[in-house]
N, C-alpha and C positions, 0 to 999 in steps of 0.2 A: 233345285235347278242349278243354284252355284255346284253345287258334289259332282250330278251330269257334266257340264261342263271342263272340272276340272281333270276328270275323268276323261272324258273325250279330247284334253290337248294331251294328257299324258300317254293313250294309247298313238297320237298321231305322231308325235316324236318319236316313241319308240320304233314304230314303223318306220319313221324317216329314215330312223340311225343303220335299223335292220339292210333298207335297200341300201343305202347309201354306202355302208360295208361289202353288202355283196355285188356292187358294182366298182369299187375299187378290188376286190379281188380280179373279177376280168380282166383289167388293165395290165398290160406287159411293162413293167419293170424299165427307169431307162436305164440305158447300158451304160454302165460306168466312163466317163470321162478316161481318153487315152495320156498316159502317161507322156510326160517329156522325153523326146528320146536320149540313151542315155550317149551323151561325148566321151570318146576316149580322153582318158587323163592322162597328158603327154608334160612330164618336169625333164627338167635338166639336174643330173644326179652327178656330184662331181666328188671325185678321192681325191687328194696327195698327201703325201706318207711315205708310211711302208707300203700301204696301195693305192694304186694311182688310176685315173678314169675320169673320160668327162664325156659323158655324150647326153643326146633326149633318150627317152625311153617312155614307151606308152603303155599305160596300165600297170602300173609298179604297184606294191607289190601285196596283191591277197593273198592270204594264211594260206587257202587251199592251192595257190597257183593260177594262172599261168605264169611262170617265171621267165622276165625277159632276158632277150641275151642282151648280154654288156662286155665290153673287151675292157679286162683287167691288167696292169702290167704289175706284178708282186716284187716289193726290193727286198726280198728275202728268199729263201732254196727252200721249194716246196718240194715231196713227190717226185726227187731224182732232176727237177727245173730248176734251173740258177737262176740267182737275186736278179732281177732286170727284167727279167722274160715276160710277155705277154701274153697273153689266152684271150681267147674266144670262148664265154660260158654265158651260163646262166646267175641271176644275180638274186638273193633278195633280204628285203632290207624291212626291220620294222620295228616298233615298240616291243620290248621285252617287261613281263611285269608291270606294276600299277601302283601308284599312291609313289609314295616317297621313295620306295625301293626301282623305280620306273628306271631302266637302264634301255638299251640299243643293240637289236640281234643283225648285224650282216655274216651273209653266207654269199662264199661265191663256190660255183663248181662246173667243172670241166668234164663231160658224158667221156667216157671210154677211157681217162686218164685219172691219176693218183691226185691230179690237186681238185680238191674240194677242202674249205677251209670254213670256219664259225668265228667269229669273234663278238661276245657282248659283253657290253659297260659304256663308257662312252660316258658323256658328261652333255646335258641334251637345253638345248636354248631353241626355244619356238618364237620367231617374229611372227605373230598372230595377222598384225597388219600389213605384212606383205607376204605371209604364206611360204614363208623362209625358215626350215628347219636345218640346222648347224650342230654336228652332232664332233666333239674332241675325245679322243680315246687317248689314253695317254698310258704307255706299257700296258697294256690288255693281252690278255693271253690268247692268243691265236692255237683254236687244236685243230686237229684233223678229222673233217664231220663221219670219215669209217671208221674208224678203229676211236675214237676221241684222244689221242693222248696230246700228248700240248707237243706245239712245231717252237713255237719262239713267240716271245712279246711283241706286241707291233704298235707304234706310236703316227696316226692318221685322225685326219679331219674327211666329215660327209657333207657335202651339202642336197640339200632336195631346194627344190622350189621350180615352181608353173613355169610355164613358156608361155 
């Protein structure tokens, strides 16, 4: 009698677990939780130096682009442009390298004209608690991002940080 018995809870489970699997297959799926939307990230990005610049600027800057414009004024002769001059280009700015060798890529460049310029190295200080990156280049070699060959040394401070 006990053998029956045991026998008989164990086919009853089984059969519970059978339905009870094939009625969670019926059930639709809930749809995934909607993301946060995402905010433009709008800093104030400021040069003086041999480059100079201070404005906000939104969504600075991913690897693949969009690259925002920024008005640069350059104290040095790019591209046929004398020291002082200003441009309207595109700007961008970011980590070069990783670990201890971790240096600072800015690029500025100007569509339809000779100045486009590189400069990385920089000397890099993050205020973590107020989201303050301070970046000193001190004679860094400025080249020219077509052709690469080096324009002149350029000694300038970057700052980023939020609005």
């Amino acid at each position: 009698m006990k053998g029956k018995f045991i026998a008989f809870v164990g086919i009853f489970c089984i059969a519970i677990l059978i339905v009870l699997g094939a009625d969670a297959k019926g059930k639709p799926d809930k749809p995934d939780k909607p993301g946060k939307p995402g905010k433009p990230k709008t800093e104030w990005i400021k040069f003086w130096g041999d480059l100079v610049g201070s404005q906000p600027v939104d969504g600075c800057c991913p690897n693949a682009g969009p690259f925002p414009d920024y008005r640069m004024c350059l104290n040095f002769e790019v591209g046929g442009f004398l020291a002082g001059t200003c441009h309207d280009g595109q700007l961008f700015i970011n980590v070069y390298g990783a670990g201890r060798n971790r240096q600072y890529k800015v690029r500025f460049w100007k569509e339809g004209t000779d100045v486009a310029i590189e400069i990385i190295g920089g000397v890099i200080d993050f205020d973590k608690r107020n989201k303050i990156l301070t970046v000193t280049f001190t004679d860094e070699l400025c080249v020219d991002m077509s052709t690469g060959r080096p324009i002149t040394k350029v000694t300038f401070k970057l700052v980023r940080r939020p609005i």
